[in-house]
N, CA, C and O atoms as a DFTB+ gen file, in Angstrom:
476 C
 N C O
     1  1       3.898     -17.700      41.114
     2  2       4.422     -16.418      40.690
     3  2       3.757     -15.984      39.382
     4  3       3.156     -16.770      38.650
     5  1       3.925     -14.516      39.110
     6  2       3.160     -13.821      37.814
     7  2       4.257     -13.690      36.789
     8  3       4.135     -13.165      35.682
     9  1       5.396     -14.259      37.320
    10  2       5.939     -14.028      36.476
    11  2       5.939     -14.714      34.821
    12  3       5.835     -15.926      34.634
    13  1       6.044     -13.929      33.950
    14  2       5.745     -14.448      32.291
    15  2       7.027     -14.771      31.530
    16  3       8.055     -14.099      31.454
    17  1       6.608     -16.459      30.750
    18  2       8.149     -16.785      30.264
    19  2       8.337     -15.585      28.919
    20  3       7.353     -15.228      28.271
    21  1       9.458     -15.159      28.691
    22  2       9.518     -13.788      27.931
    23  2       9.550     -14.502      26.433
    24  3       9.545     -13.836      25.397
    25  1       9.597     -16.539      26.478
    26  2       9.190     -16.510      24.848
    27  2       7.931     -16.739      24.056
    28  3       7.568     -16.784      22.880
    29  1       7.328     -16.889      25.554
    30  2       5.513     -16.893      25.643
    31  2       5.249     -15.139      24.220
    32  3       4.376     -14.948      23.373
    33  1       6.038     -14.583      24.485
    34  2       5.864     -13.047      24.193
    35  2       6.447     -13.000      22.716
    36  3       6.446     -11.929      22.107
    37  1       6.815     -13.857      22.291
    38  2       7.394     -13.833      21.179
    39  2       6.895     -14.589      19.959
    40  3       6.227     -15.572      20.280
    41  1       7.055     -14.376      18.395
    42  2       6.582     -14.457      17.317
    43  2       7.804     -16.035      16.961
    44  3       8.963     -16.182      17.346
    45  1       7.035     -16.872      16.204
    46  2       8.263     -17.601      15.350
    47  2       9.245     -16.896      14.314
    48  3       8.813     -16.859      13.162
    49  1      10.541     -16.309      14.547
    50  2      11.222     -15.910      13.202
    51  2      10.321     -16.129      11.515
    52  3      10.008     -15.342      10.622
    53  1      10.158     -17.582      11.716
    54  2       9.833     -17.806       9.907
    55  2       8.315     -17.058      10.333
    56  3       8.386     -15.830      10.380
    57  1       7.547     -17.397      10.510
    58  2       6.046     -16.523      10.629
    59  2       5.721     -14.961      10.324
    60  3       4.732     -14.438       9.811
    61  1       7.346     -14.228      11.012
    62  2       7.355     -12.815      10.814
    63  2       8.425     -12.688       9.471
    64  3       8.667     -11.665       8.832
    65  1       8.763     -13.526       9.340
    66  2       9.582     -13.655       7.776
    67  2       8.690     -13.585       6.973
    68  3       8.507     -12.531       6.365
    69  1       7.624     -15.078       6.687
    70  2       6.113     -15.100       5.914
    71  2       6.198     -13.354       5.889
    72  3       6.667     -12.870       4.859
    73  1       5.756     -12.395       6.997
    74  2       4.783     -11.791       6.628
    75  2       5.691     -10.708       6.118
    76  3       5.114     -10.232       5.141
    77  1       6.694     -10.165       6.285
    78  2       7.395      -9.258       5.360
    79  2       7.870      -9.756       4.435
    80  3       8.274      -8.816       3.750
    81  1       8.209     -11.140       3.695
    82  2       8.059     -10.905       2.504
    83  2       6.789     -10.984       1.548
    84  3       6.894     -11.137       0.331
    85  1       5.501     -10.856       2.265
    86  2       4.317     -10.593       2.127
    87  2       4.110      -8.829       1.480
    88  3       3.739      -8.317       0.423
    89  1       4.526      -8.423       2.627
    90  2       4.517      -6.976       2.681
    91  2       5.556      -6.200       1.982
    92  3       5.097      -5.107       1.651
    93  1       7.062      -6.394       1.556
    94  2       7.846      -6.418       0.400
    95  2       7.267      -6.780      -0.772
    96  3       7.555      -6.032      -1.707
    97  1       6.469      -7.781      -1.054
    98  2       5.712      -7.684      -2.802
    99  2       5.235      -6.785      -2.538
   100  3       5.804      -5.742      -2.862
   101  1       3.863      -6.710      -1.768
   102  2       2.957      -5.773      -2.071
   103  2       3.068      -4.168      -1.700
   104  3       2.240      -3.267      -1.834
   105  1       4.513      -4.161      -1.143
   106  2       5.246      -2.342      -1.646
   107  2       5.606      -2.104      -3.025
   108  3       5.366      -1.191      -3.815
   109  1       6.084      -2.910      -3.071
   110  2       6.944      -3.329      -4.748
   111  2       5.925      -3.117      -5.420
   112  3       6.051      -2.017      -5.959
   113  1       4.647      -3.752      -5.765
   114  2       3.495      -3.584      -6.658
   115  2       3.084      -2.140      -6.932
   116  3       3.075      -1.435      -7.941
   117  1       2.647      -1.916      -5.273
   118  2       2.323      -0.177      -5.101
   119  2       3.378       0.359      -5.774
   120  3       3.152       0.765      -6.914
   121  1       4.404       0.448      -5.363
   122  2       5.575       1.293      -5.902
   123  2       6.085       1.191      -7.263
   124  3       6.991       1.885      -7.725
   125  1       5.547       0.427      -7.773
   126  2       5.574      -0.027      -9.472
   127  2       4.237       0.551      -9.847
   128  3       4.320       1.622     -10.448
   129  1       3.415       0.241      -9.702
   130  2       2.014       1.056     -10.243
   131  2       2.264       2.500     -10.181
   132  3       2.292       3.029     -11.292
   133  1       2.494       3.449      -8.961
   134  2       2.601       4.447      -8.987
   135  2       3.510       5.099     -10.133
   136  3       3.116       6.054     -10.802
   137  1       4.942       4.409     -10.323
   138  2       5.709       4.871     -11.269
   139  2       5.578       4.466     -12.619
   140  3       6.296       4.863     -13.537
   141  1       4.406       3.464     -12.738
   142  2       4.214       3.259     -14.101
   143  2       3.140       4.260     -14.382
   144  3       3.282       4.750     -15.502
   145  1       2.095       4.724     -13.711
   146  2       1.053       5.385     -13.728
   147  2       1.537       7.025     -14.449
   148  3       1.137       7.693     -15.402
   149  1       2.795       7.214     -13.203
   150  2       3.523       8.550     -13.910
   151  2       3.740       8.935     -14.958
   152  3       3.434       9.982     -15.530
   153  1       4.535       7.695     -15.380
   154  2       4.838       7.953     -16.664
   155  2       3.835       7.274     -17.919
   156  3       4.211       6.881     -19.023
   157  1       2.357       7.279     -17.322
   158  2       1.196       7.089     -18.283
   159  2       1.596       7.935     -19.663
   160  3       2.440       8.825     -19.550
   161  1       0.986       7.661     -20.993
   162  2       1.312       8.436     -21.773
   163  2       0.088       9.442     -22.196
   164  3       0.100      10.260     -23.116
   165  1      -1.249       9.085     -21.034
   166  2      -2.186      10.000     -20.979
   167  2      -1.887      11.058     -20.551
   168  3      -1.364      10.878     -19.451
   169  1      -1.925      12.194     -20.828
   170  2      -1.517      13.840     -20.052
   171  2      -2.820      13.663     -18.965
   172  3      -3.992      13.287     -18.922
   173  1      -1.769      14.197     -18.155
   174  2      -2.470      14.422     -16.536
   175  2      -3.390      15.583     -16.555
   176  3      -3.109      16.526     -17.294
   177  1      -4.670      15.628     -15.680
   178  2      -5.737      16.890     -15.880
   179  2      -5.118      16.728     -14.466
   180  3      -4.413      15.783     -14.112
   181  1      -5.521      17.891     -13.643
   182  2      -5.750      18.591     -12.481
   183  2      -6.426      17.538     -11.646
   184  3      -6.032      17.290     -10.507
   185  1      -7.730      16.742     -12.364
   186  2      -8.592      15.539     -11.738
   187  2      -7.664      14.388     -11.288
   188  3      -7.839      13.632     -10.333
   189  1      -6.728      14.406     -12.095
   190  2      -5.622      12.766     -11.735
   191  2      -5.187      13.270     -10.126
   192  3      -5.593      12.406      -9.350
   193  1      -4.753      13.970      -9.666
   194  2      -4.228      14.937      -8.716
   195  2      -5.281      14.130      -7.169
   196  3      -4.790      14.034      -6.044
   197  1      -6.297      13.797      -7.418
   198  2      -7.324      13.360      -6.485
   199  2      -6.666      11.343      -5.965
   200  3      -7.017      10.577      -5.068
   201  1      -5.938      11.262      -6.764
   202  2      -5.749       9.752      -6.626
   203  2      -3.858       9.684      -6.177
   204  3      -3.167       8.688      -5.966
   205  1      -3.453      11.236      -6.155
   206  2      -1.877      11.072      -5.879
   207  2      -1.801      10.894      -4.092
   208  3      -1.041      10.082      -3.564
   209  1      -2.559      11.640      -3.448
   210  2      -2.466      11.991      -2.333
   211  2      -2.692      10.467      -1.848
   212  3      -1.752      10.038      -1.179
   213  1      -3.694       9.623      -2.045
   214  2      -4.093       8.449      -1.507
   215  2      -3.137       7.476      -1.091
   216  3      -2.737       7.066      -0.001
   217  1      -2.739       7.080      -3.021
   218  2      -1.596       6.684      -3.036
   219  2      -0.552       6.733      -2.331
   220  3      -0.184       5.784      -1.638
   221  1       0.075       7.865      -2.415
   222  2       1.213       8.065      -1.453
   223  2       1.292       7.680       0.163
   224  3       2.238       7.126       0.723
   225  1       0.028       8.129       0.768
   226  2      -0.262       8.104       1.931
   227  2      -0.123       6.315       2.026
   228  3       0.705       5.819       2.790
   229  1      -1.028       5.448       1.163
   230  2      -0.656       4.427       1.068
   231  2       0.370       3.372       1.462
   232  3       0.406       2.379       2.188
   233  1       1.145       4.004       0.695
   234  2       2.431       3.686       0.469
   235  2       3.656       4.022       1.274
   236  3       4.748       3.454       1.292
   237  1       3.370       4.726       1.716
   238  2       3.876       5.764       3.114
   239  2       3.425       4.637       4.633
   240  3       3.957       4.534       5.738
   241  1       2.721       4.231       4.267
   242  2       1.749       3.717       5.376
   243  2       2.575       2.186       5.628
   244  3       3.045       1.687       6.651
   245  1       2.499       1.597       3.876
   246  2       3.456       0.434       3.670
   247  2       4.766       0.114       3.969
   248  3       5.360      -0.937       4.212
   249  1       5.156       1.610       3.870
   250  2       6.662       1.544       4.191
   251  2       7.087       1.325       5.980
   252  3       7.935       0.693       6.611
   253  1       6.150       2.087       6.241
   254  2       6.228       2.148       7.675
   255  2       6.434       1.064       8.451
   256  3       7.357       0.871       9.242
   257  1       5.182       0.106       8.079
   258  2       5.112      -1.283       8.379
   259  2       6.417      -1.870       8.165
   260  3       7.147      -2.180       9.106
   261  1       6.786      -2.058       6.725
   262  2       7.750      -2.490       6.475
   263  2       9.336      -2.773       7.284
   264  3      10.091      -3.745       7.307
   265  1       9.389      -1.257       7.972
   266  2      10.166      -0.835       8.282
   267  2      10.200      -1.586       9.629
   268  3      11.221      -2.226       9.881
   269  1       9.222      -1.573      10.490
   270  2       8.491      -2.176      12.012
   271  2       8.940      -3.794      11.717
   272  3       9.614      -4.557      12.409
   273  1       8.613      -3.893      11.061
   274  2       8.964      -5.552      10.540
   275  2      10.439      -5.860      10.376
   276  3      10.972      -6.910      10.735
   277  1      11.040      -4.832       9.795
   278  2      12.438      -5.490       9.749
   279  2      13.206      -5.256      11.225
   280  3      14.254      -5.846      11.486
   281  1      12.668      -4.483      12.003
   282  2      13.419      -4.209      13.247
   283  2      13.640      -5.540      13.981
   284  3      12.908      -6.422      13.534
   285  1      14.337      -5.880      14.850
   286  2      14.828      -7.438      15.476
   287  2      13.383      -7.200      16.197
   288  3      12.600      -8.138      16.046
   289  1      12.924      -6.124      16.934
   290  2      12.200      -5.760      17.668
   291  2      10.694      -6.463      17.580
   292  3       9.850      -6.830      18.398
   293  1      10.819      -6.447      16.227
   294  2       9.523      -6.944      16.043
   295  2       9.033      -8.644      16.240
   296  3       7.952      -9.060      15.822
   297  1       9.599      -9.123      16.637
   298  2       9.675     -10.412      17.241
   299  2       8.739     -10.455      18.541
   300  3       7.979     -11.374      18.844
   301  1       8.968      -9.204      19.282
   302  2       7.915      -9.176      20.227
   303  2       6.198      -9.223      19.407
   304  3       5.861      -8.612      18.393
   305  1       5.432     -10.076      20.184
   306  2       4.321      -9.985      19.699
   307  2       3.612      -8.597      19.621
   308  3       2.537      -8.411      19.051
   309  1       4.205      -7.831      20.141
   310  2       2.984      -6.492      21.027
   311  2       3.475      -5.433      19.399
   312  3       2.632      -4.971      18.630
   313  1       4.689      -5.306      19.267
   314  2       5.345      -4.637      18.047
   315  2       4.883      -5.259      16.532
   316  3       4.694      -4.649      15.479
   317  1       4.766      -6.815      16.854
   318  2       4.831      -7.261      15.224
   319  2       2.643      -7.028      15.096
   320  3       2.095      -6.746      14.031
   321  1       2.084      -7.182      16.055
   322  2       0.808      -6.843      16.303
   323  2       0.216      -5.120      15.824
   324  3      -0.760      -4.979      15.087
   325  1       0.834      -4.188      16.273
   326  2       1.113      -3.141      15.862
   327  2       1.300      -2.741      14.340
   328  3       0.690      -1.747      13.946
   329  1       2.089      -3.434      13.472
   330  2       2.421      -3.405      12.646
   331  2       1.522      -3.898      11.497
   332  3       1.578      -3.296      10.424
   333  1       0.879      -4.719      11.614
   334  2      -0.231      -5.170      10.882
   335  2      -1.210      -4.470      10.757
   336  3      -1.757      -4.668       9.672
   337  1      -1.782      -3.598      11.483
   338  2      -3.015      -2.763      10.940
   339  2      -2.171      -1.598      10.014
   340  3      -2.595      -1.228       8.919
   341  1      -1.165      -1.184      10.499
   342  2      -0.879      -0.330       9.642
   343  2      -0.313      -0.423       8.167
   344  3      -0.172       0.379       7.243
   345  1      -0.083      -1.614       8.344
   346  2       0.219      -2.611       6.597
   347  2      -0.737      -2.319       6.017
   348  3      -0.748      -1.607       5.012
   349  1      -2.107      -3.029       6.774
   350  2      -3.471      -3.004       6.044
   351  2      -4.110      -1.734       5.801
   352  3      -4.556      -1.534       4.671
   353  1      -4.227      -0.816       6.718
   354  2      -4.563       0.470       6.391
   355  2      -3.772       1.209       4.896
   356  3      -4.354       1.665       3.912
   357  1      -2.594       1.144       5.097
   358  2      -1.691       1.626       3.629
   359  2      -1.973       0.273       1.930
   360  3      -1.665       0.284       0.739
   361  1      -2.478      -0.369       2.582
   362  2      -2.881      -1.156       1.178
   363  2      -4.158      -0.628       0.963
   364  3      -4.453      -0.042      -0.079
   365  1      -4.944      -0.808       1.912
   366  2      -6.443       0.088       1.738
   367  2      -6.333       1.376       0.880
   368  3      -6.952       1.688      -0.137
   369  1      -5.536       1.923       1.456
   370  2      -5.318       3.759       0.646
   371  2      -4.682       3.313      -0.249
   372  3      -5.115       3.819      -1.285
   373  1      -3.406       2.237      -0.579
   374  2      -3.311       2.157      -2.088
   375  2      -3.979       1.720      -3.189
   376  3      -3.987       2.130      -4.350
   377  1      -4.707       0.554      -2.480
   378  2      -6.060       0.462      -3.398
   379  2      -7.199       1.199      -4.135
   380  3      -7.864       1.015      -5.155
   381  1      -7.099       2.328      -2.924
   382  2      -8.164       3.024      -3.303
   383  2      -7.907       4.114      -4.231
   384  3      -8.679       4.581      -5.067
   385  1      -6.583       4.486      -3.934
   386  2      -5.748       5.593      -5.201
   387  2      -5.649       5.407      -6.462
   388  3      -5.770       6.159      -7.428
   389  1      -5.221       3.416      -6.249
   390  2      -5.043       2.435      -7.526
   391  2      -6.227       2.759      -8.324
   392  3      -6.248       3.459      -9.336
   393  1      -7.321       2.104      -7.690
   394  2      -8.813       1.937      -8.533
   395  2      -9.227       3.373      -8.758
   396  3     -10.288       3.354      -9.381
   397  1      -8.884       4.453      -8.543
   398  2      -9.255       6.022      -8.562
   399  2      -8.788       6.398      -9.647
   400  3      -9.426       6.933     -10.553
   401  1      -7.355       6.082      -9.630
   402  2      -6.498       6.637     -11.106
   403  2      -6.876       5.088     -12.272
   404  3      -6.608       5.210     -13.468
   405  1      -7.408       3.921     -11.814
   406  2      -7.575       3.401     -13.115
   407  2      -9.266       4.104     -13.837
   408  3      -9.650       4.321     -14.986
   409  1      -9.885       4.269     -12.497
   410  2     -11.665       4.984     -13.067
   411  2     -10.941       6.475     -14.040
   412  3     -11.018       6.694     -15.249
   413  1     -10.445       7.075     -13.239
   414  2     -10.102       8.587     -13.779
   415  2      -9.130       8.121     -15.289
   416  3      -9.271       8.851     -16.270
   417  1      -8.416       7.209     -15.368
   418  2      -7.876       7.223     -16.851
   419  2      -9.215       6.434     -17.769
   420  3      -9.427       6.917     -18.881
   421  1      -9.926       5.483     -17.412
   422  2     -11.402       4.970     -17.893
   423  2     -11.882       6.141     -18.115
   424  3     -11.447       6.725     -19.108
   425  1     -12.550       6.585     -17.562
   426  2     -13.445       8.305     -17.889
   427  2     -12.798       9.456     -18.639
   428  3     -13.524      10.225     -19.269
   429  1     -11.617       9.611     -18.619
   430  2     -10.846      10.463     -19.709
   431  2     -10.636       9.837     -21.582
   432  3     -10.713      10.428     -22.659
   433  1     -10.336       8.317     -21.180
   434  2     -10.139       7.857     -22.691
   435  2     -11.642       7.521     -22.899
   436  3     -12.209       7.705     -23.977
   437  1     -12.044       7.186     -22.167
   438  2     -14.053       7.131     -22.974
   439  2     -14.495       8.825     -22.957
   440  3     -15.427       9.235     -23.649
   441  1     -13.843       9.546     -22.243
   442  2     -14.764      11.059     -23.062
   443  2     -13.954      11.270     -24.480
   444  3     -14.452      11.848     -25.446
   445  1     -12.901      10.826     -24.460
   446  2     -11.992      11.308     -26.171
   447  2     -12.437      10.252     -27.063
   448  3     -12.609      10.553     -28.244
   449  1     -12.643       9.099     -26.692
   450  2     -13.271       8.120     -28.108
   451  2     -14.436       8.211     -27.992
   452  3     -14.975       7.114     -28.144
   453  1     -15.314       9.240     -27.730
   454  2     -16.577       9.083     -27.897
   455  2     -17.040      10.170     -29.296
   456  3     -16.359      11.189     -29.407
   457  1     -18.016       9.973     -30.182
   458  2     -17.940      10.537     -30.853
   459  2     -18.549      11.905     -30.418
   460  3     -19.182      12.153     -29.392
   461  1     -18.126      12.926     -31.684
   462  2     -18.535      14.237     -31.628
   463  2     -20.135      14.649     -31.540
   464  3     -20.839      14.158     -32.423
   465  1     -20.778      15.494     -30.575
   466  2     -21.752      15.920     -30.410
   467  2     -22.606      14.525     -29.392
   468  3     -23.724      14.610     -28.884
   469  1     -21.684      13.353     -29.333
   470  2     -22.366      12.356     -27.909
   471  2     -22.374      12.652     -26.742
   472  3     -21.289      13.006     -26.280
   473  1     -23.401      12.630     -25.950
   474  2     -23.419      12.579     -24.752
   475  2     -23.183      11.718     -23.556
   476  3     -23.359      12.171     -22.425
């Protein structure tokens, strides 16, 4: 028979535990950077604005996962499988927002401590 044992199909509890509280730090981080970033005490140009959208999307992306993970559901392999690229994709975009707004605050405090008439 074709028939499939249905725990063949299934994840170990602790394994999908490992990986959301994997994915719980690294929301927490994102979601701490972003709100520490806010309240930078550098004034925001119009240019910072290029690294919000990323971020968010990011993080948006993280949550999602997050969310897939806590469902009982996700025990199925096919769901907790699913869920992993889209973890990784939203760390990707938070990374990339991260390192965007740390270049863009680098390039704003090196154009103000640079001296007058430098290029």
């Amino acid at each position: 028979m074709d028939e499939q044992d249905p725990k063949e199909d299934l994840i170990e509890p602790v394994f999908r535990n490992g990986t959301i509280t994997t994915v719980g730090i690294l929301l927490a981080f994102s979601l701490r950077f972003i709100t520490h970033w806010a309240a930078n005490p550098i004034p925001w140009q119009t240019y910072h604005l290029l690294a919000v959208p990323t971020s968010l999307v990011g993080i948006a992306l993280q949550m999602r996962a997050l969310a897939m993970l806590l469902d009982t559901k996700s025990l199925q392999r096919s769901i907790y499988v699913r869920a992993n690229p889209i973890f990784i994709t939203g760390l990707v975009f938070t990374a990339s927002g991260v390192g965007l707004a740390i270049l863009l605050d680098f390039f704003d405090i090196a154009a103000k401590s640079a001296p007058p008439g430098a290029s």
